[in-house]
C-alpha positions as CSV (number, residue, x, y, z in Angstrom):
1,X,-41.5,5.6,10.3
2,X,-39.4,2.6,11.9
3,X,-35.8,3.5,13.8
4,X,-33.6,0.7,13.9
5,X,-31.5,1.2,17.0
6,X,-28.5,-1.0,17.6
7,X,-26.9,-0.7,21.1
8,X,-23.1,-1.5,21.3
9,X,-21.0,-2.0,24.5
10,X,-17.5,-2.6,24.1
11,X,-14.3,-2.3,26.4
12,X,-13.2,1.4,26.2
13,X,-9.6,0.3,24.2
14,X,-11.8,-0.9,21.6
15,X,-14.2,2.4,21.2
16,X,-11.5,4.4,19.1
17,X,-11.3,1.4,16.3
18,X,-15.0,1.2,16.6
19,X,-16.3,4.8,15.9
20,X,-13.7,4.9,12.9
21,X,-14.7,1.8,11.2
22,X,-18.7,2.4,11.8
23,X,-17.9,5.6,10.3
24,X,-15.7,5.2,7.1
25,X,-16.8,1.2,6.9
26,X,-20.8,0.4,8.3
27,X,-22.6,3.9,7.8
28,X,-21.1,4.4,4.0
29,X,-22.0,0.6,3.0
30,X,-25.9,1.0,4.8
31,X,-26.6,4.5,3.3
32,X,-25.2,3.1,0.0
33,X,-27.7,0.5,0.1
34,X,-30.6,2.8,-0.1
35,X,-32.8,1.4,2.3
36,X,-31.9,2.8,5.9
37,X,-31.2,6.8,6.0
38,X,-30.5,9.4,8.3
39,X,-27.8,7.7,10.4
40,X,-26.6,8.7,13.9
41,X,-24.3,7.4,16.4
42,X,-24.8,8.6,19.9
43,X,-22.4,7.9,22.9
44,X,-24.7,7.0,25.7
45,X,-23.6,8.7,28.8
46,X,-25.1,6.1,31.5
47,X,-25.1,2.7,32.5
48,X,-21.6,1.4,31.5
49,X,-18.6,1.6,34.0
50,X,-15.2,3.2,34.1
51,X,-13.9,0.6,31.0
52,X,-16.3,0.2,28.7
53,X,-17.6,2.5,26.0
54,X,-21.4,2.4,25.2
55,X,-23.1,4.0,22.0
56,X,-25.9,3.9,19.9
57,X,-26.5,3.7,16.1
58,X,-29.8,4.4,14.5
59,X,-30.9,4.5,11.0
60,X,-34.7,5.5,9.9
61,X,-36.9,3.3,7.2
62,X,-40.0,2.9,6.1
63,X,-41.3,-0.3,7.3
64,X,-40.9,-3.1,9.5
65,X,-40.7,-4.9,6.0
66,X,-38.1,-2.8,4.5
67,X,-35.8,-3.3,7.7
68,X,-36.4,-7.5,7.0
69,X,-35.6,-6.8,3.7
70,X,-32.3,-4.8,4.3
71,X,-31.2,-7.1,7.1
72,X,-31.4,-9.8,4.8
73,X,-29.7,-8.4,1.6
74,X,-27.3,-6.6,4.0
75,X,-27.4,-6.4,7.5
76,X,-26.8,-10.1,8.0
77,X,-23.6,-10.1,6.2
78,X,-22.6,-6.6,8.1
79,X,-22.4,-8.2,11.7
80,X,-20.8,-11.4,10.3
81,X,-18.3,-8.9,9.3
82,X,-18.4,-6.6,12.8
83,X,-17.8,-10.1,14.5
84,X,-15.1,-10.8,12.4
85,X,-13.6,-7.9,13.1
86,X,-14.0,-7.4,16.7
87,X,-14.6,-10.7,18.4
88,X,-16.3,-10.8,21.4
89,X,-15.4,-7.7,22.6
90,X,-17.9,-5.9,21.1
91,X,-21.6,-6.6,22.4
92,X,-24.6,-5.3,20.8
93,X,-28.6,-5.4,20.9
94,X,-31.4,-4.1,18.5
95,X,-34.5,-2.5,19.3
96,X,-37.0,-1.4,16.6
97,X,-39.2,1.7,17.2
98,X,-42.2,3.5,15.7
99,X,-42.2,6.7,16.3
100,X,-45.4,8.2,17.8
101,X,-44.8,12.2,17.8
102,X,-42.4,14.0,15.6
103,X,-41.3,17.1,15.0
């Protein structure tokens, strides 16, 4: 199993607009898709200062392959439209894991 981890840093004004249109725009769209599942958005606790808002969004797939082939059909389209929306205030980064151990 592959987790597709996007990390997002944004000035803390932003963070309200952010969590709602992940939540009622992104996660509905992705899950809708059919290819990522089991979404989550964490708000990371450390490593960001007094006015900024850090948090992390992970989605589960199969593959490696299935993530290329969402992130082409999809999540390509989705950042255009998180850029368009947001500007440069928003930062992000991806990280893709295999997990090792589960539960």
């Amino acid at each position: 199993m592959i987790v597709y981890n996007t990390t997002y840093t944004m000035p803390t004004d932003d963070a309200r607009n952010f969590v709602i249109w992940v939540n009622e725009s992104m996660i509905p769209r992705i899950a809708g898709h059919g290819l990522l599942a089991k979404p989550r958005m964490l708000r990371i606790l450390s490593h960001h200062d007094q006015e900024t808002e850090c948090f992390s969004l992970q989605f589960e797939t199969e593959s490696s392959a299935t993530l290329h082939r969402w992130y082409t059909e999809q999540g390509a389209a989705l950042h255009q439209e998180l850029v368009k929306t947001f500007g440069e205030r928003i930062v992000g980064f991806s990280t893709i894991m295999e997990e090792v151990i589960g539960q």
